[in-house]
C-alpha positions as CSV (number, residue, x, y, z in Angstrom):
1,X,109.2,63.2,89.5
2,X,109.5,59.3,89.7
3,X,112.1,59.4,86.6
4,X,113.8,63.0,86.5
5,X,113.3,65.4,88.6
6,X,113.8,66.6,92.8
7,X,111.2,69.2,93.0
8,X,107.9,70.5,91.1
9,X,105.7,73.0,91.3
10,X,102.4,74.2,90.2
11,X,100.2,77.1,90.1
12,X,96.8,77.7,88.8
13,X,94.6,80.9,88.8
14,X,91.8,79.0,89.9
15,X,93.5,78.7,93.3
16,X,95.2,75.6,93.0
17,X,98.8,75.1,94.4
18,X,101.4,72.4,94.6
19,X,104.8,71.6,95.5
20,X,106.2,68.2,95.3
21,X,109.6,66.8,96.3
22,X,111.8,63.4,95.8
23,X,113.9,62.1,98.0
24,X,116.0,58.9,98.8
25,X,114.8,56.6,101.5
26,X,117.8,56.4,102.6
27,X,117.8,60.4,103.7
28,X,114.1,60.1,105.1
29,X,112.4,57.4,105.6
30,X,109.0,56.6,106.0
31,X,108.6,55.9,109.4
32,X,109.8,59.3,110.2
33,X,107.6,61.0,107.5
34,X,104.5,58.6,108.6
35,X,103.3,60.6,111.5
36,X,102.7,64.0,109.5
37,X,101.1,62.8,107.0
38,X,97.5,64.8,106.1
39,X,94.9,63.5,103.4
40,X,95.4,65.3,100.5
41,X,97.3,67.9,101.5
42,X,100.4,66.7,103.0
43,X,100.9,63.0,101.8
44,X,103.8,60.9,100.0
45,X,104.7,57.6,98.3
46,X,107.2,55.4,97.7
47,X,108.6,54.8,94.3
48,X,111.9,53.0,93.8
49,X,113.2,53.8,97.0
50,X,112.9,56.9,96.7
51,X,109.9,58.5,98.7
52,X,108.0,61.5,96.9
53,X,106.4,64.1,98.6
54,X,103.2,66.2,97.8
55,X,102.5,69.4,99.4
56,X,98.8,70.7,98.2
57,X,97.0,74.0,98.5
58,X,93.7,74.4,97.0
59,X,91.8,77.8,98.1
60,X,88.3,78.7,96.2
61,X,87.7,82.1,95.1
62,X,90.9,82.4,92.7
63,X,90.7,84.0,89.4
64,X,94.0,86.6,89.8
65,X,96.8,86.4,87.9
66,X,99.4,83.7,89.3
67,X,103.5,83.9,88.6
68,X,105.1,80.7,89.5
69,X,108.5,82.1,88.1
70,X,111.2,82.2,90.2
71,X,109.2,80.6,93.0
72,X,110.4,77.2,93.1
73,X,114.1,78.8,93.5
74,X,113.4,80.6,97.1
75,X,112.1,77.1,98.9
76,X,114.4,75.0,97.1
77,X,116.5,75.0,100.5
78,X,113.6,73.1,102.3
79,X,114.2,69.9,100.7
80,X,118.0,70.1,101.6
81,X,117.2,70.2,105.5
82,X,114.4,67.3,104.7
83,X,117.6,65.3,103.3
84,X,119.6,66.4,106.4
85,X,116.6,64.8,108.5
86,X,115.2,68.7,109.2
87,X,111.3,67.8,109.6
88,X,109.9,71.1,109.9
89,X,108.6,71.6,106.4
90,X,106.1,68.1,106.9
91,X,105.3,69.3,110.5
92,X,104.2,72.7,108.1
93,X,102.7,70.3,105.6
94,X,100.6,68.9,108.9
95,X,99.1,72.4,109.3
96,X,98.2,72.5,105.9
97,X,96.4,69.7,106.4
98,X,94.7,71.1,109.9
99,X,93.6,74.2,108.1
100,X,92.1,72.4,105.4
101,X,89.7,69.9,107.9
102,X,92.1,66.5,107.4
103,X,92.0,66.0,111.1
104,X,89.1,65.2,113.6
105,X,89.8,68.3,117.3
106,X,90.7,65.0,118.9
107,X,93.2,63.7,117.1
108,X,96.9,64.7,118.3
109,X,99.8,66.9,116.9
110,X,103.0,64.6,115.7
111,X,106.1,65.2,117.2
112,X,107.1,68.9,116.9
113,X,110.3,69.8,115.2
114,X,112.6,72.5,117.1
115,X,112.9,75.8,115.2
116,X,109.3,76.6,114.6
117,X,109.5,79.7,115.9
118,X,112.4,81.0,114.0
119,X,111.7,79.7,110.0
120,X,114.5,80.3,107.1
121,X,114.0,82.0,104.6
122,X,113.2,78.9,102.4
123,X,110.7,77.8,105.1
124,X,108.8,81.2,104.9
125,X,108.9,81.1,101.4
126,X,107.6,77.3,101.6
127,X,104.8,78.6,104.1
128,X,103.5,81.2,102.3
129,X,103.1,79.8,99.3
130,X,100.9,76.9,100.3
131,X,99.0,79.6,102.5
132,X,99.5,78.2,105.9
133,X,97.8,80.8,108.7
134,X,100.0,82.4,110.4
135,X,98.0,82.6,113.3
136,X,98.1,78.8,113.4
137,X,101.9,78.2,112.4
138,X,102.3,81.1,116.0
139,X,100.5,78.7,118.1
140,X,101.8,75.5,116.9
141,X,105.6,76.9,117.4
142,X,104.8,78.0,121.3
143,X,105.7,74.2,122.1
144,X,108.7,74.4,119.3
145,X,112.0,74.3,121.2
146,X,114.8,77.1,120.1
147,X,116.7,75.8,117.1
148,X,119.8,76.6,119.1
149,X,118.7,73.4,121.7
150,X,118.6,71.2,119.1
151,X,121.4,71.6,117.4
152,X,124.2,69.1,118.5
153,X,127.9,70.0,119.9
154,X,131.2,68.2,118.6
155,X,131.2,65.8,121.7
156,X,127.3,64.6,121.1
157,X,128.2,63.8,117.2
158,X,131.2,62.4,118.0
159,X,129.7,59.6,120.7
160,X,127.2,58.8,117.9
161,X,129.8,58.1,115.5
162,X,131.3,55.9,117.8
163,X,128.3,53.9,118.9
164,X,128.2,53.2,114.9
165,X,129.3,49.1,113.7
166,X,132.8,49.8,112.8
167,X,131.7,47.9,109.4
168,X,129.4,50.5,108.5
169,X,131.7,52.9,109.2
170,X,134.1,51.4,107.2
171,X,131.4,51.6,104.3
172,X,130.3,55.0,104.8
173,X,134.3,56.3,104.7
174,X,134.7,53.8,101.1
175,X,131.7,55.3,99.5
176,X,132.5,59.0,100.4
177,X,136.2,58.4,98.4
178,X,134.1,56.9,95.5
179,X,132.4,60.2,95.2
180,X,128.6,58.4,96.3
181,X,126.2,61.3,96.5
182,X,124.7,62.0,99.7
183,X,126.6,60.2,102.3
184,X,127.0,63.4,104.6
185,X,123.3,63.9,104.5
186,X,122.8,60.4,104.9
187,X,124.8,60.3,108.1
188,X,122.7,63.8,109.2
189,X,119.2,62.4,108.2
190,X,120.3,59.1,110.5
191,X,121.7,61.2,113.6
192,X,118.6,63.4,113.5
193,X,116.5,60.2,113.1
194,X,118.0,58.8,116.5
195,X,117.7,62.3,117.9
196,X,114.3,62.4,117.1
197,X,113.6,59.0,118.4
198,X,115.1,59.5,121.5
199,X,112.8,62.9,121.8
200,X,109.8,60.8,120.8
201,X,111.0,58.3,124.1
202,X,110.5,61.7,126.2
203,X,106.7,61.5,126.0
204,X,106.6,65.1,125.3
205,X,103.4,66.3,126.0
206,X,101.2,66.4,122.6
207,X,98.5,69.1,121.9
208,X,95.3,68.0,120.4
209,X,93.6,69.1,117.0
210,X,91.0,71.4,118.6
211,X,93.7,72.8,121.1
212,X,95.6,74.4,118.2
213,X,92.7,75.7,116.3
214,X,91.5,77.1,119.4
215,X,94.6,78.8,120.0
216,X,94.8,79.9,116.3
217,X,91.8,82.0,116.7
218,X,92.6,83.4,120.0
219,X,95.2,84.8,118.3
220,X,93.8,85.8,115.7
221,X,91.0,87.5,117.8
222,X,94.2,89.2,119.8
223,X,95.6,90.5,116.8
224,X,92.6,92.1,115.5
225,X,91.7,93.6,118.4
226,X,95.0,94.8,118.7
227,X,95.0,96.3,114.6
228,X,91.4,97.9,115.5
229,X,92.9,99.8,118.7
230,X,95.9,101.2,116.3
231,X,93.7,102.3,113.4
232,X,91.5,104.1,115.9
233,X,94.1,105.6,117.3
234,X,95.7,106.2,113.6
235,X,92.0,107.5,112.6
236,X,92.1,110.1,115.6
237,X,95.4,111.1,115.1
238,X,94.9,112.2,111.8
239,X,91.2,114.2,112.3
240,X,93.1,116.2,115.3
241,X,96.1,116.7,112.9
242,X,93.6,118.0,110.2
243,X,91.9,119.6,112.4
244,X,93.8,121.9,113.6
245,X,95.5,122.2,109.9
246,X,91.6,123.5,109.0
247,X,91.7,126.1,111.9
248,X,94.9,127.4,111.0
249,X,93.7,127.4,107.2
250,X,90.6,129.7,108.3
251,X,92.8,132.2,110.6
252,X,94.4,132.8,106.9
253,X,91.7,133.2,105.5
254,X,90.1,135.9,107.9
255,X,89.3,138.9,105.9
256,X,89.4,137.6,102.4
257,X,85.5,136.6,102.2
258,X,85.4,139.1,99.0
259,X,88.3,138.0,97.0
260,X,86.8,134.3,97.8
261,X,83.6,135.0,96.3
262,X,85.0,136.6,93.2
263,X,87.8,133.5,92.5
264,X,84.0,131.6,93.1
265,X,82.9,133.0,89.7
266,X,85.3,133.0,88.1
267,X,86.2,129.3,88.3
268,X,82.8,128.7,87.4
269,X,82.8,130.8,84.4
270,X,85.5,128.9,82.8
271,X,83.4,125.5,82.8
272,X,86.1,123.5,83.7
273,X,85.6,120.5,86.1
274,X,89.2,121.0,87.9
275,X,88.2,124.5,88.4
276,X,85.0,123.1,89.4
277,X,86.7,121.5,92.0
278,X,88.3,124.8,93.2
279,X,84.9,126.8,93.4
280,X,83.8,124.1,95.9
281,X,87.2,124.5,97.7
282,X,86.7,128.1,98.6
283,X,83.2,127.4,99.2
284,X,83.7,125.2,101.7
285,X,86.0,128.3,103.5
286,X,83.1,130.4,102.9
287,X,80.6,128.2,104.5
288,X,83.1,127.2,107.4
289,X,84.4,131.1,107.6
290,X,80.3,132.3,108.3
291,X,80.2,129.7,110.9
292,X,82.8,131.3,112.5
293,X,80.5,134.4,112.5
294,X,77.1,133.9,112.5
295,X,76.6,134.5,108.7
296,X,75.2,131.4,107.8
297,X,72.0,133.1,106.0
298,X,74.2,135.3,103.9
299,X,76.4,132.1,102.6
300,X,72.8,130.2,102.6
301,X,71.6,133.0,99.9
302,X,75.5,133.0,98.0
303,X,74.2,128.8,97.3
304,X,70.9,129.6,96.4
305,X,72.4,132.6,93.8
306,X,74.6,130.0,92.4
307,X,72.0,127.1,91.7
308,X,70.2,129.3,90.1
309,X,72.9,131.0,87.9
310,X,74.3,127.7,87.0
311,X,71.1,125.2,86.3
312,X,72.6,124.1,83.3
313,X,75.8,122.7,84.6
314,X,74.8,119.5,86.2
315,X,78.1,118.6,87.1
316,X,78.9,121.9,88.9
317,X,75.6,121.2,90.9
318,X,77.0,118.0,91.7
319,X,79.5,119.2,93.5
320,X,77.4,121.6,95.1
321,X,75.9,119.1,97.2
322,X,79.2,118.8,98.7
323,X,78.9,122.2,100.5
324,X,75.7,122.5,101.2
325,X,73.2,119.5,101.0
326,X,72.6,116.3,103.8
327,X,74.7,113.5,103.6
328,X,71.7,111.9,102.0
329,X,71.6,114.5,99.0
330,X,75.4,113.6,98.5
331,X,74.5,110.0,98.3
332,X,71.7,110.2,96.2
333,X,73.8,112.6,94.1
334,X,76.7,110.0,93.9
335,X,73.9,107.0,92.7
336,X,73.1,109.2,90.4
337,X,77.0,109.7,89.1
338,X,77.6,106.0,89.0
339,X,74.5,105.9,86.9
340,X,75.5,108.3,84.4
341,X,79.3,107.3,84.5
342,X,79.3,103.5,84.0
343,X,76.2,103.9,81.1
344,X,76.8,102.6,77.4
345,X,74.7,102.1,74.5
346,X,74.0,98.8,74.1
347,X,74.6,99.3,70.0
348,X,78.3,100.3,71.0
349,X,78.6,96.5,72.4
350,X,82.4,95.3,71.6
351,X,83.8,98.6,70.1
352,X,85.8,101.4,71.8
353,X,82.8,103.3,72.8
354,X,82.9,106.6,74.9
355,X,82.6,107.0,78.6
356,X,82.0,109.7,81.2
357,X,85.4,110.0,82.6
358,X,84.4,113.0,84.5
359,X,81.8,111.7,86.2
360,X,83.9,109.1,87.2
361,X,86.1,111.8,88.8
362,X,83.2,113.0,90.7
363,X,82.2,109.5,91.8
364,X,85.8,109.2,93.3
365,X,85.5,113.2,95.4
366,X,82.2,112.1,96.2
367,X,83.5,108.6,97.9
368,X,86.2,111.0,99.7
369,X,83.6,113.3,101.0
370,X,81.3,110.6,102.3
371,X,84.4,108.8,103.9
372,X,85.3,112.4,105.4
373,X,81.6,112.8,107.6
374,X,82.0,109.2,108.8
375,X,79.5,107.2,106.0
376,X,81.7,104.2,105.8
377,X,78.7,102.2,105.3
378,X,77.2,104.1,102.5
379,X,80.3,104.2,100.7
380,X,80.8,100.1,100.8
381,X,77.2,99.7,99.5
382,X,77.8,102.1,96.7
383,X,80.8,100.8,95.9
384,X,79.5,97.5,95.5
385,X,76.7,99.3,92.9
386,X,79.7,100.7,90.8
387,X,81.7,97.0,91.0
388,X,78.2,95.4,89.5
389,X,77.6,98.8,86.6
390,X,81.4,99.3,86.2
391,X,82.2,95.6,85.6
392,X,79.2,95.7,83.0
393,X,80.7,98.4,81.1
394,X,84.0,97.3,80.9
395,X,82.7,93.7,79.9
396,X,80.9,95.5,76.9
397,X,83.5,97.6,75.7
398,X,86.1,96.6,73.4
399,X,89.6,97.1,75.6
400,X,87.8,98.5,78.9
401,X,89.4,102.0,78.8
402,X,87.2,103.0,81.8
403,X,88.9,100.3,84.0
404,X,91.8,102.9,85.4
405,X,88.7,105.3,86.3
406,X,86.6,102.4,87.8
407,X,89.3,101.2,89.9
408,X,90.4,104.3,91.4
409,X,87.1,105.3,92.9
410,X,86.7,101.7,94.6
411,X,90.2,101.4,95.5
412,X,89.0,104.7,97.7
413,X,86.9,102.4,99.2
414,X,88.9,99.6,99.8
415,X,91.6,101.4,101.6
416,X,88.9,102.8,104.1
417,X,87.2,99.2,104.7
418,X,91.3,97.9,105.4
419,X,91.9,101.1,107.4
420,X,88.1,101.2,109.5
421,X,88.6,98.8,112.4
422,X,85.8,96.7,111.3
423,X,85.6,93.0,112.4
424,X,87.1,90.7,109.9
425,X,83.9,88.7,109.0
426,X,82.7,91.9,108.1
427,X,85.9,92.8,105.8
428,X,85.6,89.1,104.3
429,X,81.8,89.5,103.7
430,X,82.0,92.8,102.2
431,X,85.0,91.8,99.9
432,X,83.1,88.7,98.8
433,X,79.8,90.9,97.6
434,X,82.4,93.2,95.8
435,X,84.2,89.9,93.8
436,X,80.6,88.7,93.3
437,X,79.5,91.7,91.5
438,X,82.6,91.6,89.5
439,X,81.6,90.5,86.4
440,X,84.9,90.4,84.7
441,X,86.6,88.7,87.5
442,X,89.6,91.4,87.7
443,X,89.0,94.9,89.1
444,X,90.9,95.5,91.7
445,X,91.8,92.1,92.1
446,X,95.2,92.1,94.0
447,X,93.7,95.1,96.5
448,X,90.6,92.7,97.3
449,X,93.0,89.6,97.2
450,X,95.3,91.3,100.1
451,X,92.2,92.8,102.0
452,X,90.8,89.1,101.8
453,X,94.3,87.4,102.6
454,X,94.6,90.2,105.7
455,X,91.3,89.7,107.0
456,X,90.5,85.8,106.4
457,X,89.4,84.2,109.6
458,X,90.9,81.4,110.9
């Protein structure tokens, strides 16, 4: 950077992030880049006469896979408006710093740039990749002016111009015909400089520290609140929508008990786990139809017949418990799964052992069913029993064939926790016991990542 190059960046699966930029004094200076400085996260130095600035994001709990290809190319742009005296990206860079405890609540904001509010592309890009809140970058931009205020007409630039020593403009106009880099953005970095100044003169009203966290959080509070009401509302929308699909299911079904009970046997007959499946299907329109009816000791006998018939086919009676046993027979019964699914030998250690991918499958229709009679709860602490047994088997199997399997049944899981309204904390928390059991470090890592990302307090 001090000999070569205008930009650098870094990224590091550990959570590490950085983004550096050079540029001449000349362009910025450091009295204008002073008051945003922000420990170790937004600082710079001056080499040369050229000032060099550091941008760095460090967040714990890394361990994904991180793709800094292409990157660098999409916030580029950024330091093109900090040579044309833009200083929203160091006011961004200030943030950084806020959300990562380099300021005391009562120390005060720098001067806000205009255009907070409405980011380029390059400026998003910049913002997201050093993982500034968005919560925090919506309440600093409420005292950002429009872009469209700041930006000057013909008759402002042209009375600066003419304010300037007629030697310097002489000098500017002999270095532009020499080809001199930079010279326009030197003339745009020094009429946003006086700009700037003359803001600063304003004695704008400055927000402290702890104003804009507490802000931050408000909106952050707001905005769960608000995601909690829509996935209720979501939640509800779909039980009356399948609801009334179910009703309209059994009025076709009217009549048919017989045929039912026959297509019952002969699904189990063929020993066949998808036809498993089936059998429980029509079982369940058996069980739902006798409600209907009063003939709830007559189905009661038809699952007692079938236990017995079919003691031998554990995985059948499995799914049995589905139909007709307490929502604490289904989870005992799905313990019991995860047991037999995620076991190994531990002779096999290192080789391409097999696995029970079937009950695997049940695991996952189990998860579903829980989720179905409201057991959120029961299915985040089992899935947190599969992500410690799962993660063992994978670590002791030679390529971890089971990992498709094992992240399909939690992913189940995860999608409900995103989708269930509960409070962030409890989201974070929850996410954090499932990356702790994870003893390979990578199953379902970018679903957790996002949950965690989409969810992280301010």
């Amino acid at each position: 950077m001090e000999k070569y190059f205008d930009a650098f960046l870094y990224v590091a699966n550990w959570g590490t992030r950085k983004l550096q930029f050079s540029l001449p004094e000349t362009l910025l200076s450091e009295e204008a880049a002073d008051p945003y400085e922000a420990g170790d996260a937004a600082c710079f130095r001056d080499r040369g006469g050229d000032l060099i600035f550091t941008f760095y994001s460090e967040e714990e709990g890394g361990g994904g896979w991180e793709e800094g290809e292409g990157v660098l190319g999409g916030i580029l742009p950024v330091r093109d408006e900090l040579a044309r005296g833009g200083l929203r990206a160091l006011y961004l860079g200030w943030l950084l710093g806020l959300e990562q405890g380099e300021h005391d609540d009562d120390e005060q904001e720098p001067p806000v740039p205009p255009g907070l509010g409405d980011l380029s592309p390059a400026l998003e890009a910049f913002a997201e990749f050093l993982r500034i809140d968005d919560d925090l970058l919506d309440a600093a931009a409420e005292a950002s002016a429009p872009l469209e205020d700041a930006r000057a007409d013909r008759s402002e630039l042209t009375a600066w111009v003419a304010s300037l020593p007629d030697d310097e403009k002489d000098d500017l106009l002999v270095r532009s015909m020499e080809g001199a880099p930079h010279v326009e953005a030197e003339l745009c970095a020094r009429f946003a400089a006086t700009r700037a100044s003359d803001a600063g003169r304003a004695d704008s009203p400055r927000r402290m520290v702890g104003e804009l966290r507490l802000a931050a959080e408000a909106r952050a509070e707001k905005r769960r609140q608000a995601a909690a009401r829509r996935a209720a509302a979501e939640k509800a929308r779909r039980e009356k929508k399948a609801a009334l699909a179910r009703e309209k299911h059994l009025d076709s079904l009217e009549g048919k008990e017989g045929e039912l009970r026959d297509e019952v046997h002969s699904l189990i007959a063929t020993r066949l786990p998808k036809n498993y499946d089936q059998a429980i299907e029509h079982l369940k329109d058996l069980r739902d139809l006798a409600g209907r009816h009063g003939g709830e000791k007559s189905f009661a006998g038809l699952i007692a017949a079938l236990r017995e018939a079919h003691a031998r086919k554990p995985r059948f009676l499995e799914r049995l418990d589905a139909v007709d046993g307490t929502v604490e027979d289904l989870v005992a019964t799905t313990r019991r799964v995860i047991a037999d699914a995620t076991a190994f030998d531990e002779k096999h250690r290192n080789r391409d052992f097999q696995y029970d991918w079937e009950a695997y499958k049940t695991v996952e229709d189990n998860f579903k069913r829980l989720l179905d009679a409201g057991k959120l709860v029961e299915v985040m602490q089992l899935a947190v029993e599969l992500m410690r047994l799962g993660s063992l088997q994978v670590e002791a199997s030679d390529v971890g064939m089971m990992m498709e399997e094992l992240e399909d049944c939690l992913c189940v899981a995860i999608e409900a926790v995103v989708d269930s309204g509960l409070p962030a904390e409890d989201v974070v928390l929850w996410g954090n016991r499932m990356k702790g059991a994870d003893r390979v470090q990578c199953i379902c890592e970018d679903a957790l990542a996002e949950m965690q990302r989409r969810f992280k307090p301010t």
